[in-house]
matplotlib code that plots the C-alpha trace (Angstrom):
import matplotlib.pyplot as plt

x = [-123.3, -122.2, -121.0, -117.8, -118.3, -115.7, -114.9, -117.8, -119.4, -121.8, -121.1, -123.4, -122.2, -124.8, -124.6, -122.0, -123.1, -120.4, -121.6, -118.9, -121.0, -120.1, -121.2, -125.0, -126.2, -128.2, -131.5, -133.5, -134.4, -138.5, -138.4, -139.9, -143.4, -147.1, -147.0, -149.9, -150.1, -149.5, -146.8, -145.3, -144.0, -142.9, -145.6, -143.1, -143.3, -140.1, -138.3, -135.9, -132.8, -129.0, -127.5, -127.0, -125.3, -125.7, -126.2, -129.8, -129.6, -131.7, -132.3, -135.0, -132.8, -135.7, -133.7, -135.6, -134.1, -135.3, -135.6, -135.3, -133.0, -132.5, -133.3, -129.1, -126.5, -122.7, -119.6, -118.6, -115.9, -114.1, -111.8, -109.1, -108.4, -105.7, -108.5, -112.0, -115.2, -117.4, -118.3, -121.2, -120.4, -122.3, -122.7, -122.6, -121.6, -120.1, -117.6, -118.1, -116.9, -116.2, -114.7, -111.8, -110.1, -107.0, -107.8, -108.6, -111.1, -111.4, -112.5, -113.7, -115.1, -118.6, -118.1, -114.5, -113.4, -110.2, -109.3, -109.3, -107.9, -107.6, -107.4, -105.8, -107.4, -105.9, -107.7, -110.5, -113.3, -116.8, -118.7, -120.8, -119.7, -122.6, -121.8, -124.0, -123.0, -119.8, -118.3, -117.8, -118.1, -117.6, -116.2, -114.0, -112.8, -109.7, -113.0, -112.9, -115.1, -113.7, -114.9, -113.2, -113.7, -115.7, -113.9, -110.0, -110.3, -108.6, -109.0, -111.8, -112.0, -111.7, -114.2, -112.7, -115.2, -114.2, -115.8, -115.0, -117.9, -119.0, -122.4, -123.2, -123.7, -126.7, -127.7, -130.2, -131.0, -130.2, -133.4, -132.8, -132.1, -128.8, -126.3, -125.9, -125.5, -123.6, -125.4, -123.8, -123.3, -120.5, -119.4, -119.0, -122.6, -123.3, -125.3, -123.5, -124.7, -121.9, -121.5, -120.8, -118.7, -116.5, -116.8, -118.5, -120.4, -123.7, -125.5, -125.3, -127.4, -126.0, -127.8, -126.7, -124.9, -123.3, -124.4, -123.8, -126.1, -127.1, -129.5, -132.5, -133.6, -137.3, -140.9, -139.0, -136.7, -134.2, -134.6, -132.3, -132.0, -129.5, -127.3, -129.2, -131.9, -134.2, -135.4, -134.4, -136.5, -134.4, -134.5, -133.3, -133.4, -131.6, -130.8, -133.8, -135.3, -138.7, -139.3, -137.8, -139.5, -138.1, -137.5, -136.9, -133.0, -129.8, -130.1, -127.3, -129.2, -130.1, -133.6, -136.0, -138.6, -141.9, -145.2, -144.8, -143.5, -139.9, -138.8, -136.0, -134.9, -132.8, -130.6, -133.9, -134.9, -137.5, -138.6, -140.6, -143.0, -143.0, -145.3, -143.4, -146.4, -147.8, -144.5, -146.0, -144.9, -147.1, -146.7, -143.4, -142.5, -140.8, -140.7, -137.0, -135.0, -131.9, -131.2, -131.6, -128.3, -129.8, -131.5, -135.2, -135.9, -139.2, -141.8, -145.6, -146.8, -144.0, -140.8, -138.1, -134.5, -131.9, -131.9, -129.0, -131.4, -129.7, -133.3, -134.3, -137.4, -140.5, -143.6, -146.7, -146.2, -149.1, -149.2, -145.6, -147.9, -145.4, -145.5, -142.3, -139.1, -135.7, -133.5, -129.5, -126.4, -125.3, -126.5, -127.6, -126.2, -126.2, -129.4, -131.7, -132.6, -135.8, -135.6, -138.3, -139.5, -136.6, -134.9, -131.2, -128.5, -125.5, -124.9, -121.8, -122.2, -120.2, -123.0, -124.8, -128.9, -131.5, -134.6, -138.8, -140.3, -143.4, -142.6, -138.8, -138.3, -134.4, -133.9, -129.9, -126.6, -123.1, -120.6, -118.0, -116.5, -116.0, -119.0, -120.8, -121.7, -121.8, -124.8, -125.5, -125.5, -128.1, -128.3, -127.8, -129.1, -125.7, -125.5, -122.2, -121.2, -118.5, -116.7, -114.3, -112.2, -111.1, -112.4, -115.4, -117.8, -119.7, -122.7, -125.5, -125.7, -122.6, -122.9]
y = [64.0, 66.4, 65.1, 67.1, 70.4, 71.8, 74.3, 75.2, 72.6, 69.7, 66.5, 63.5, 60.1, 57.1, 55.3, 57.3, 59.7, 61.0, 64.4, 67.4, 70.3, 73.8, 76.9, 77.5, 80.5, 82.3, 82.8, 86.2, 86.4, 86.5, 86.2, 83.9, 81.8, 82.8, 79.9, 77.8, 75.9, 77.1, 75.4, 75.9, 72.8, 69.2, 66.5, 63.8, 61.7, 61.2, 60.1, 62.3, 61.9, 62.9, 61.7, 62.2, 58.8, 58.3, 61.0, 62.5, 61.5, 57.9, 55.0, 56.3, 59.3, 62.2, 64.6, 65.3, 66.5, 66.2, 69.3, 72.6, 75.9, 79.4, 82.0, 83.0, 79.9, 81.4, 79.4, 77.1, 75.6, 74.3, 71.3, 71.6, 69.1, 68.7, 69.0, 70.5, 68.5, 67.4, 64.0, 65.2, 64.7, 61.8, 62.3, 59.3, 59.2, 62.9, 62.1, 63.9, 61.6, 63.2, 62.4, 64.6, 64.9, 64.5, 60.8, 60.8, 59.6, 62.1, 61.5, 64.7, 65.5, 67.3, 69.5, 70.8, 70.1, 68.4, 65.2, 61.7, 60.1, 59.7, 56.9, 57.4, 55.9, 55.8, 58.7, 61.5, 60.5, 62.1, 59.6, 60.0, 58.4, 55.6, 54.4, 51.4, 49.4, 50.6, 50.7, 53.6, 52.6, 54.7, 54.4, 56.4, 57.1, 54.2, 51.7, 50.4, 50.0, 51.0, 49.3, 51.2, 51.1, 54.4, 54.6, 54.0, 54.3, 51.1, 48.7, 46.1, 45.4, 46.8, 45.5, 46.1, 47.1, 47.9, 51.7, 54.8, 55.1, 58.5, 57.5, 56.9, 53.6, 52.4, 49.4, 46.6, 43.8, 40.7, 38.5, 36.5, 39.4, 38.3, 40.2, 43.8, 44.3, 46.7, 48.4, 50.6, 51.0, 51.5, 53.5, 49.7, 49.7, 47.8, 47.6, 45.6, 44.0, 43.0, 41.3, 44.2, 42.3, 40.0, 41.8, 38.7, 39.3, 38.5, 39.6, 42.0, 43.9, 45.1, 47.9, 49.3, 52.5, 54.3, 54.4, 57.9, 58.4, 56.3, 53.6, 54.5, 52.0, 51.3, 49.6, 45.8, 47.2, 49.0, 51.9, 53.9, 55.8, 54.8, 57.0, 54.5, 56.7, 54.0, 54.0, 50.2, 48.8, 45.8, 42.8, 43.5, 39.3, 38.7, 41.8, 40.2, 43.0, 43.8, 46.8, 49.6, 53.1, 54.6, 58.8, 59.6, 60.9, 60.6, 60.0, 61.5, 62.1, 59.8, 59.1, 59.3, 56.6, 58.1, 56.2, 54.1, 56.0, 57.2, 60.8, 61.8, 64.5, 63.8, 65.6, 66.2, 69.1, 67.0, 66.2, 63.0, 60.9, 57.5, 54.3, 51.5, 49.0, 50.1, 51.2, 54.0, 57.8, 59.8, 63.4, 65.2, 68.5, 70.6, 74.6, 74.4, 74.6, 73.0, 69.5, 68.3, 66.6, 67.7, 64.2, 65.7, 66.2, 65.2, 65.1, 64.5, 67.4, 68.6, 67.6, 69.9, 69.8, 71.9, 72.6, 74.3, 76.8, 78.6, 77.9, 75.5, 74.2, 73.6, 71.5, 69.9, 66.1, 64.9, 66.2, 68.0, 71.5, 74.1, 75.9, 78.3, 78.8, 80.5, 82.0, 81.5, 83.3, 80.0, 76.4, 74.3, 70.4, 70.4, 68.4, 70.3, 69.1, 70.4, 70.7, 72.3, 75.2, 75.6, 74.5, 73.9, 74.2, 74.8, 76.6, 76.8, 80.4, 80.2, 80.1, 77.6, 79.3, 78.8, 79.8, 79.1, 75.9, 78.1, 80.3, 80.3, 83.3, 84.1, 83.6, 83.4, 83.0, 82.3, 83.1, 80.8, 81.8, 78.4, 76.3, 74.4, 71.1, 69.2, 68.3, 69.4, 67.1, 68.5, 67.2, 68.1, 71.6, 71.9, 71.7, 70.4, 71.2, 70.6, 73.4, 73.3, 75.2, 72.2, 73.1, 71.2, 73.6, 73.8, 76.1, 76.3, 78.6, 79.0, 76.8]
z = [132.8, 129.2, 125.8, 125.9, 123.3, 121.3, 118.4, 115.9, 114.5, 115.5, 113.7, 114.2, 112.3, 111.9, 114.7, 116.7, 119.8, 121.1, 119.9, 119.8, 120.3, 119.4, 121.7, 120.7, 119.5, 122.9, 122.9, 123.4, 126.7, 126.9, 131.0, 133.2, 131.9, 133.6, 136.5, 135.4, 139.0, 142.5, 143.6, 147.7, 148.6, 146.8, 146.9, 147.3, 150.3, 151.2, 154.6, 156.5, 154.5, 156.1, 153.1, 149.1, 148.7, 144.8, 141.5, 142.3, 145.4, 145.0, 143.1, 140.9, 140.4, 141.2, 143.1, 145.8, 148.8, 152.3, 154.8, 153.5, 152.1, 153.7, 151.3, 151.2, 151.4, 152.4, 151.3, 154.3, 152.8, 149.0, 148.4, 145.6, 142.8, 140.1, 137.1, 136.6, 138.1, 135.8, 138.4, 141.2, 144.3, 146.7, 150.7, 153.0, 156.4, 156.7, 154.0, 150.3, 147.1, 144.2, 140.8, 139.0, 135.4, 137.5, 137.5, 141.0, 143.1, 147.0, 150.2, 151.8, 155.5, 154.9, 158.1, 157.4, 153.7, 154.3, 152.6, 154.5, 151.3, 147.8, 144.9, 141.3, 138.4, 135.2, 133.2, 134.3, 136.4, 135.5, 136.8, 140.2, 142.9, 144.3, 147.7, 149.5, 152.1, 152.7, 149.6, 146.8, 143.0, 140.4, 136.4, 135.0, 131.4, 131.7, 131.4, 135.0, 137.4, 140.5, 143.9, 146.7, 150.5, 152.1, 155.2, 153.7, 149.9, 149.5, 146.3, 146.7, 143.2, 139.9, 136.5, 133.2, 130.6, 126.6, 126.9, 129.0, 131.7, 132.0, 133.9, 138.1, 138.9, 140.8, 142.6, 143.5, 145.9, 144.0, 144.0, 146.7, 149.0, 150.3, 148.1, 146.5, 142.8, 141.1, 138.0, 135.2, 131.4, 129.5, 126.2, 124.8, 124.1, 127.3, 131.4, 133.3, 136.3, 139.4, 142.6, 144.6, 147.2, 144.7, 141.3, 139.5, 136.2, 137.4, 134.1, 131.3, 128.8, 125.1, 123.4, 120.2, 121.1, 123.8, 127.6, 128.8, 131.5, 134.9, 135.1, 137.0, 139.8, 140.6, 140.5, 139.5, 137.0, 135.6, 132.8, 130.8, 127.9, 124.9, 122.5, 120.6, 120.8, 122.9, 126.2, 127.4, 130.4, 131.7, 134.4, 137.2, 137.6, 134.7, 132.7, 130.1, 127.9, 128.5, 126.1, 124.2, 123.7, 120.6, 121.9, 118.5, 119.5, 121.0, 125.2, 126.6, 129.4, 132.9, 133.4, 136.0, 137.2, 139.2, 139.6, 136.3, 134.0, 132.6, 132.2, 130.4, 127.1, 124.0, 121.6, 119.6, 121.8, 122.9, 127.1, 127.2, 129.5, 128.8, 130.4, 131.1, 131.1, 127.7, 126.7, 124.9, 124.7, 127.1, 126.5, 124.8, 126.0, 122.8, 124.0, 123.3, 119.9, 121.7, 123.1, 127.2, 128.7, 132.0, 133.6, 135.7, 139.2, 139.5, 141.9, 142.2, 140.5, 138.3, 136.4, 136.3, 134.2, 132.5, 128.7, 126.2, 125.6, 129.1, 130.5, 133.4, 132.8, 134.4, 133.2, 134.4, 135.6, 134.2, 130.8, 130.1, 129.9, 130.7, 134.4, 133.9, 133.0, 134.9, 132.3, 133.4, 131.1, 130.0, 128.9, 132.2, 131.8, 135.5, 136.7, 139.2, 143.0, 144.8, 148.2, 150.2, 148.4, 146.5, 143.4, 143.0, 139.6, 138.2, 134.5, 132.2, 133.0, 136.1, 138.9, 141.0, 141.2, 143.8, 142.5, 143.8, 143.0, 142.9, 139.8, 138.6, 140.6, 141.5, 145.4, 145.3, 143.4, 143.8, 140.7, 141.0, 137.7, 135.9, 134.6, 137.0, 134.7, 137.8, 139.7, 143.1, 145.9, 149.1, 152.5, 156.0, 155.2, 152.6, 148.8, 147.5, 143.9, 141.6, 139.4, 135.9, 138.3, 139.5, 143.5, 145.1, 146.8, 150.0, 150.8, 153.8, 157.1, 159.1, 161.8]

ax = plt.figure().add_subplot(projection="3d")
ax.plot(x, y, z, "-o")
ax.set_aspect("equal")
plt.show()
């Protein structure tokens, strides 16, 4: 999820981050990095997985992917909308749910790209759908909430905040087991937790700036990172505060929890680890001079994400050493998903990349032609994208 970037200049007030970003300057390109460790396949154990049901694909938001790529994907199908995609699609059930600036929220069948139905919203939608238990919730920039049905798309609820929501929403078990709750933050500054069922306030959490990107789900609680500059850990009983990690920027960015610790970049140009029981800064990653809105797929041995520096980058899990980097035309906002041996992205340069988790290495590209800020979405042997052509696309083998 991008801060929207206009004409040339960047202008940061105290305590405001909704950043307007002007095109950056490109970098010479120096190639792809000496890979430091042999990678061939991720180290995450993860279960077969037929869906993509939320942004990055889980609650801890790694993007990991079960199964594996071919070398070539072939377009099998794409889905037009009234406005660009800047929302990444979800995959549950073989339906696709996607976001557009046309205010609308689609229905698509995975297998043949038609629409089963659609739901307008009062302004664009850039939020990632999350669907659980039947039921699709995703913000959009009017400040609602919106909980829809999968199956019909019609109106369970709707939760009025006092900010445009531009981040996914996640969700929990509530404490005693029995109910799902709703979790997402708002450009009002705030997390809000929900009754996924009846829409009820159930708790929230007020930070000092914007919410831009997804809470991250996992190990007891939730994590994000702040426009605030701070990485909150939060509750998940009662939206209490447990710490905050100062990142030193702007978080623009969602986060990532794996084995105890946060990962996430700022507007500082700076790629952080953090520990959430110490609360203290593990390693920082700095080898770029421009700032990360790309959130990390990360898995056991590395951490991989997107940077305006037109480079995806690669770095060692446990201490943010570098292990490559893939050089795209473009910056990369989209955020990454590993999936076998295989890494997938979009760039505002207009193509979606497949490259080797091993070394960076190009395996395939498709040029769509309009920037591909959205994130993919891979399962069932397919990865769905969005485009600011205003079409969702549909890749894998031809059946």
């Amino acid at each position: 999820m991008k801060v929207n970037k206009t004409i040339s200049a960047v202008v940061v007030i105290a305590g405001l981050c909704l950043v307007i970003v002007a095109k950056m300057l490109k970098l010479p390109d120096t190639g792809n990095q000496e890979t430091k460790t042999k990678l061939t396949q991720p180290q995450v154990d993860i279960q077969a997985q037929m869906n993509w049901p939320m942004f990055h694909g889980g609650q801890s938001l790694l993007g990991i992917a079960a199964g594996s790529l071919p070398d070539s994907l072939q377009l099998l199908w794409k889905f037009k909308t009234g406005g660009e995609i800047k929302s990444s699609p979800a995959i549950e059930d073989n339906l696709v749910f996607i976001g557009s600036a046309d205010a609308n929220v689609y229905a698509v069948d995975l297998e043949k790209g038609h629409k089963v139905w659609t739901y307008p919203t009062g302004d664009a939608v850039e939020a990632t759908p999350c669907v659980v238990d039947g039921g699709v919730y995703i913000g959009s920039s009017d400040n609602f909430l919106y909980a829809l049905d999968a199956n019909s798309g019609q109106l369970k609820f709707k939760y009025e905040t006092n900010g445009q929501i531009l981040g996914a929403a996640n969700w929990t078990r509530s404490p005693d087991g029995k109910s799902i709750w709703i979790l997402v933050g708002s450009y009002d500054n705030t997390l809000y937790c929900l009754d996924s069922k009846s829409g009820k306030l159930m708790w929230k959490y007020e930070t000092a700036n914007y919410i831009n990107g997804s809470p991250a789900v996992g190990e007891g609680i939730v994590t994000f990172g702040g426009c605030d500059a701070m990485i909150h850990i939060v509750s998940l009983i009662d939206g209490s505060e447990i710490k905050q990690i100062d990142s030193g920027s702007f978080i623009a960015a969602s986060a990532a929890i794996f084995e105890g610790r946060v990962y996430v970049g700022n507007y500082d140009n700076v790629f952080l680890s953090a520990d959430i029981d110490s609360g203290k800064i593990v390693w920082k990653y700095t080898g770029s001079e421009y700032p990360f809105f790309s959130s990390p797929a990360v898995d056991r041995n590395v951490v991989i994400f997107g940077g305006r520096d037109n480079r995806l980058h690669c770095v060692r899990r446990d201490n943010g050493k570098p292990v490559w980097t893939f050089k795209a035309l473009d910056e990369i906002d989209s955020s990454p998903v590993i999936c076998g041996d295989k890494v997938v992205v979009g760039s505002e340069d207009g193509r979606l990349y497949m490259v080797r988790l091993a070394d960076g290495s190009k395996v395939w590209s498709y040029e769509i032609g309009q920037p591909v800020s959205s994130s993919p979405a891979v399962a069932r042997g397919m990865v769905i994208v969005g485009s600011g052509d205003g079409y969702l696309y549909a890749f894998g083998q031809k059946r």
